[in-house]
N, C-alpha and C positions, 0 to 999 in steps of 0.2 A: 653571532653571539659567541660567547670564550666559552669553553669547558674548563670547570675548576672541579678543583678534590679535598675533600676535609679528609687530614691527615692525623691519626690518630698514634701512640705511643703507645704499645702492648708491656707487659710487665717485664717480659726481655727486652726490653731497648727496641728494639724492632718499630719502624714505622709504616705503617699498613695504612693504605686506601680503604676507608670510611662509608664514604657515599660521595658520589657524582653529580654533577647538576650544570646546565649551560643558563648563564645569566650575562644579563649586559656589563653587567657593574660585579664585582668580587662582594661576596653573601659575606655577611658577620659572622664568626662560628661560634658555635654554643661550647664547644667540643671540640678540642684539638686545634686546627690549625688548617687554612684556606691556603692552595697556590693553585694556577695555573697547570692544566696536564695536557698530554696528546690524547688525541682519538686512541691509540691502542692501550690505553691503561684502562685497567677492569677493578673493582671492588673488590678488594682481598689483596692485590696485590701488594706487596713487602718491595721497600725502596733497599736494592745495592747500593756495593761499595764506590758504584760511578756514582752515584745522585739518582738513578734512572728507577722504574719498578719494575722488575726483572720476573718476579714467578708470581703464583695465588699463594697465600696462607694456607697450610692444611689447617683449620681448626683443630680437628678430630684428632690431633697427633699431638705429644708432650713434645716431640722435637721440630714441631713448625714445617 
């Protein structure tokens, strides 16, 4: 099965992994936006300036 990620758009521009999930077929999104991810991307994580998701979200901080 594929591991996909609904990708979400925070108020700063910023696009942040949502929720995770391994499906045969690519899930419809309610919310944001479905691709393809690797095994090391984690929920929270903020997509760099490669395309890639490079760090977690701090929530808890006004500067991410």
């Amino acid at each position: 099965m594929t591991r996909y990620a609904t990708i979400i758009t925070d108020a700063d521009g910023q696009e942040i992994v949502s929720a995770i999930g391994e499906f045969e077929a690519a899930p419809q999104p309610g919310l944001g936006r479905v691709e393809q991810v690797a095994p090391s991307v984690k929920i929270g994580m903020v997509r760099d300036a490669a395309g890639g998701f490079d760090r977690i979200r701090n929530f808890f901080s006004e500067n991410g």
